[in-house]
C-alpha positions as CSV (number, residue, x, y, z in Angstrom):
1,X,137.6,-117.6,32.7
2,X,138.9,-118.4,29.2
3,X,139.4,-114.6,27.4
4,X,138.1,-116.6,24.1
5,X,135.1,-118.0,23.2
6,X,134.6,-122.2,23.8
7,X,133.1,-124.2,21.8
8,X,132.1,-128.1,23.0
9,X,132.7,-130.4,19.5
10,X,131.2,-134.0,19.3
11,X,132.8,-136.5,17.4
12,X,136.1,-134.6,17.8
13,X,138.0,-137.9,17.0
14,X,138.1,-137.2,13.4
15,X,136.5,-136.3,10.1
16,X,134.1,-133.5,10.2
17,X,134.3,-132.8,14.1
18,X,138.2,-133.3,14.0
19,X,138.3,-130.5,11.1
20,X,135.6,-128.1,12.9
21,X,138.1,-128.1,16.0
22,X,141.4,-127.4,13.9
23,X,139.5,-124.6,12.5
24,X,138.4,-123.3,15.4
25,X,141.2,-123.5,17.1
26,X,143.0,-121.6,14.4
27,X,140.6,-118.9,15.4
28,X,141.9,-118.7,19.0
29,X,138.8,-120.5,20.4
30,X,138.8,-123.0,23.2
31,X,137.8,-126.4,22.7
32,X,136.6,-129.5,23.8
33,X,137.2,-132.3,22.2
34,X,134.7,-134.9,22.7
35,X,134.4,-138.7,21.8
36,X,135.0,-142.1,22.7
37,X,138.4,-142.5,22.0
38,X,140.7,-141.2,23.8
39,X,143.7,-141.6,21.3
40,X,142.1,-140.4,18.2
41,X,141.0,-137.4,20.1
42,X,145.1,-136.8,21.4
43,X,145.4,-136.9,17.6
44,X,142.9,-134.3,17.0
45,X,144.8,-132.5,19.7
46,X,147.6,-132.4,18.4
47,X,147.0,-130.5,15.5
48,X,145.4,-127.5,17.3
49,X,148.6,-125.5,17.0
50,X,148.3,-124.5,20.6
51,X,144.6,-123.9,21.0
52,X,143.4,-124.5,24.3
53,X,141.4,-127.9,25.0
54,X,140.7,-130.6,27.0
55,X,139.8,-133.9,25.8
56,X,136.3,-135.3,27.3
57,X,136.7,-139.3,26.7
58,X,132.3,-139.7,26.5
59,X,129.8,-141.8,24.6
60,X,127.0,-139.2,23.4
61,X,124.4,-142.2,23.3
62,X,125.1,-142.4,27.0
63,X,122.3,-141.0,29.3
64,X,124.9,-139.5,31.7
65,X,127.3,-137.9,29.7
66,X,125.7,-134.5,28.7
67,X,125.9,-133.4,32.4
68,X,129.4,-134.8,32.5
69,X,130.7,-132.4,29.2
70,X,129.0,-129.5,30.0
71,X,130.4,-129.8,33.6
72,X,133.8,-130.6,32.6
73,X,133.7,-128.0,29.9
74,X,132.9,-125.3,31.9
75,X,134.4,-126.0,35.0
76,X,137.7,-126.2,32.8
77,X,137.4,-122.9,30.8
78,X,134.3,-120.8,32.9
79,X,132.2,-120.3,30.1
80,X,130.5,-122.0,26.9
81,X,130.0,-120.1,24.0
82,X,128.9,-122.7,21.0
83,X,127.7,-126.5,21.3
84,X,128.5,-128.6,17.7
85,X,126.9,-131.4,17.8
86,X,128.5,-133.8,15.0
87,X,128.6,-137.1,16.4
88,X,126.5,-139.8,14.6
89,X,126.1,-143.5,14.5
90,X,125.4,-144.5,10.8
91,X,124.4,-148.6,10.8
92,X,123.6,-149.7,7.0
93,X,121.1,-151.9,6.2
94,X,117.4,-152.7,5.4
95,X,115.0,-151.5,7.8
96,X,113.4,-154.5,9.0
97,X,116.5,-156.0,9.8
98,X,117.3,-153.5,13.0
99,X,117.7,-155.6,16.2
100,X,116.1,-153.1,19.4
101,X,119.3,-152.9,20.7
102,X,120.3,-151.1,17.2
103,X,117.7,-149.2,16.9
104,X,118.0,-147.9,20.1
105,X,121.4,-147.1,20.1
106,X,121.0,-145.2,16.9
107,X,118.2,-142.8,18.4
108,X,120.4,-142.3,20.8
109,X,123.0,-140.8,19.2
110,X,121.7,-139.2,16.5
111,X,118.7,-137.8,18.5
112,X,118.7,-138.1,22.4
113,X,122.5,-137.1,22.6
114,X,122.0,-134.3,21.1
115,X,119.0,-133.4,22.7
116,X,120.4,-134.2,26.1
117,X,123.7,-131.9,25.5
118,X,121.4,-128.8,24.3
119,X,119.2,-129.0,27.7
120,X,122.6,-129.1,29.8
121,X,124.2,-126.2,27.8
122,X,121.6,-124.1,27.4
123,X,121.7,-121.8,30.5
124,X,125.3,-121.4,29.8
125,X,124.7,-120.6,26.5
126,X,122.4,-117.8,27.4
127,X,124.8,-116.1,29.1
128,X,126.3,-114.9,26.3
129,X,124.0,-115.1,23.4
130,X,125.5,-118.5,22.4
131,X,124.8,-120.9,19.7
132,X,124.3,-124.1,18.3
133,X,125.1,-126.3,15.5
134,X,123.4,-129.6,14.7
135,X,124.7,-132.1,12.4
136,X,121.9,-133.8,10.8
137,X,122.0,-135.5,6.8
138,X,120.8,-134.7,3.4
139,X,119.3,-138.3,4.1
140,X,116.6,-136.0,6.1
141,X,115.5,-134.4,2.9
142,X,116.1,-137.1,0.6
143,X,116.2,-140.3,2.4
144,X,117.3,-143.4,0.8
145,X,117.6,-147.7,1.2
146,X,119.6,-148.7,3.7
147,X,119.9,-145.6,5.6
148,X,116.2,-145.1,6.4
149,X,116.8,-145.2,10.4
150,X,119.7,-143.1,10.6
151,X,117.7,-140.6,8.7
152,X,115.0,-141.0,10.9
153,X,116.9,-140.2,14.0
154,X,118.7,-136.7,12.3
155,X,115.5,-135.9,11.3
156,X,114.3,-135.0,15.0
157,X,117.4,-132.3,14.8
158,X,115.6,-131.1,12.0
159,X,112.4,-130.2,13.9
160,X,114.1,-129.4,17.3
161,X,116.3,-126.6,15.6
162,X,113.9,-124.5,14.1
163,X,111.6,-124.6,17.5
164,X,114.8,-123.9,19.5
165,X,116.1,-121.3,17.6
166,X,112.7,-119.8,18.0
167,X,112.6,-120.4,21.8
168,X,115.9,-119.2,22.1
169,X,116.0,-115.2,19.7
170,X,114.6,-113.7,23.0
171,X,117.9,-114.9,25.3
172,X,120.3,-114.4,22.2
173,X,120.8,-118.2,21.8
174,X,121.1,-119.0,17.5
175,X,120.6,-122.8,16.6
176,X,121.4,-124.1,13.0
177,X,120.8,-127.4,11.5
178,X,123.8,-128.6,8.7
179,X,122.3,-131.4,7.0
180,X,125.5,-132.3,4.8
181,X,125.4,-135.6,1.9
182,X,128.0,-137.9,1.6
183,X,131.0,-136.7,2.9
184,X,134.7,-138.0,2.1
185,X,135.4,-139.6,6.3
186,X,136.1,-142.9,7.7
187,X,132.3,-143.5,8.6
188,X,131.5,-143.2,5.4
189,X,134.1,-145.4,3.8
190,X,132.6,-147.9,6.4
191,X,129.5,-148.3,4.5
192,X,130.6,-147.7,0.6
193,X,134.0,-148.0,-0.8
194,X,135.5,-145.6,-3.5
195,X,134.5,-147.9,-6.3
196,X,130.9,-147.3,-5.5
197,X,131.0,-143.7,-4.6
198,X,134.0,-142.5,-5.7
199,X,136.0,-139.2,-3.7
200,X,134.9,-136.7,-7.0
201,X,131.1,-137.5,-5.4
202,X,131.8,-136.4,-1.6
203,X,132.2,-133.6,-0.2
204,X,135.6,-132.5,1.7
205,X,135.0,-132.5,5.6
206,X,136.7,-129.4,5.7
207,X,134.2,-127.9,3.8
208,X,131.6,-128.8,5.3
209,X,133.7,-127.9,8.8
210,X,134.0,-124.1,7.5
211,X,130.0,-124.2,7.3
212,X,129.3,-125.3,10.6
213,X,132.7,-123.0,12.4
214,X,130.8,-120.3,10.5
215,X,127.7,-120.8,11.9
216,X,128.8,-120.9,15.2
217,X,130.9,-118.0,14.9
218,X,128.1,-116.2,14.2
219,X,128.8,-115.5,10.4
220,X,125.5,-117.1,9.0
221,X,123.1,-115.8,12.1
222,X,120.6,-114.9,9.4
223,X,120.0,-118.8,8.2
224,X,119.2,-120.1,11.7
225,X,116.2,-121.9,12.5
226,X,116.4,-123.3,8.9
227,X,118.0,-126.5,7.4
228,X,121.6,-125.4,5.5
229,X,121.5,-128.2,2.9
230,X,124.9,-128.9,1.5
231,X,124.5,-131.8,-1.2
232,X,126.7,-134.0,-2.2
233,X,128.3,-132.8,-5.7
């Protein structure tokens, strides 16, 4: 069994999950680093100073591949102590132009993939009073054009966390909900470009990282089952 505590991080490939792992691993944790990219997460990987990991190549929309990171995860380091769940699928554009096929796959990353990898990890995580951290959006609390359905789908994080963290008090288990704004990554620069929201209007991703690494450190135990709102400045 790993001597440190192991965290599973989503959307490990870069931006806000790349920085939670760095920080974590700066910690001594051990990590897995999850996404669908196998080379972005070998970058990831590279800059964990020595931390133990393993890279999970999976697709969290995928139906199968919550059993398949818990599994790996913990046949890899024998325990799981903290489950971030940071990876998010963020199409851009008017509502009633979704095709199924989109609006499927945004439900199911936002919402079921989450869902999915908190119902695999959560016997482990009982084990030793573990804890979780969801990733939702400000666009939860103050949703806007454009950005309705993605909203839509973090908003079921919303409502899942506080009844889990409930569920959970009487194993030990903490879950948190980080609903950060706009935050200066790649997705983001996928939807606006500086000119429209310009880098003094976003927040840093390793700012937002230090909320969520605190969180599931158990620094911030006392603001679980809530929404911690970080808004854009």
């Amino acid at each position: 069994m790993h001597p440190e505590p192991v965290a599973i991080v989503t959307g490990a490939g870069s931006g806000i999950g790349r920085r939670c792992a760095v920080q974590l691993g700066a910690r001594g944790w051990g990590i897995a680093l999850v996404g669908r990219t196998r080379c972005t997460l070998a970058e990831t990987a590279g800059l964990l100073a020595g931390a133990a990991h393993c890279i999970i190549e999976a697709d969290v929309g995928e139906v199968e591949a919550a059993c398949r990171v818990v599994d790996q995860t913990t046949a890899r380091f024998g325990r799981l102590d903290a489950l971030i769940n940071n990876a998010g699928h963020a199409p851009f554009k008017p509502f009633h132009q979704f095709t199924d096929a989109e609006l499927d796959r945004t439900f199911q990353v936002n919402a079921l993939g989450p869902i999915r990898l908190m119902n695999r990890a959560w016997p482990h995580l009982c084990k030793k009073g573990g804890r979780v951290v969801n990733v939702s959006s400000y666009a939860t609390l103050d949703p806007f054009t454009g950005l309705g359905l993605y909203g839509a789908a973090k908003s079921a994080l919303n409502v899942l966390g506080r009844a889990t963290a409930r569920e959970g008090r009487g194993s030990g288990v903490r879950v948190f909900t980080v609903a950060p704004g706009a935050v200066e990554t790649g997705m983001l620069r996928q939807i606006w470009t500086s000119d429209q929201l310009p880098p003094t209007k976003t927040l840093d991703p390793d700012e937002v990282a230090s909320v969520i690494v605190a969180c599931a450190a158990g620094e911030r135990d006392h603001e679980d089952a809530g929404i911690i709102a970080l808004p854009s400045p």
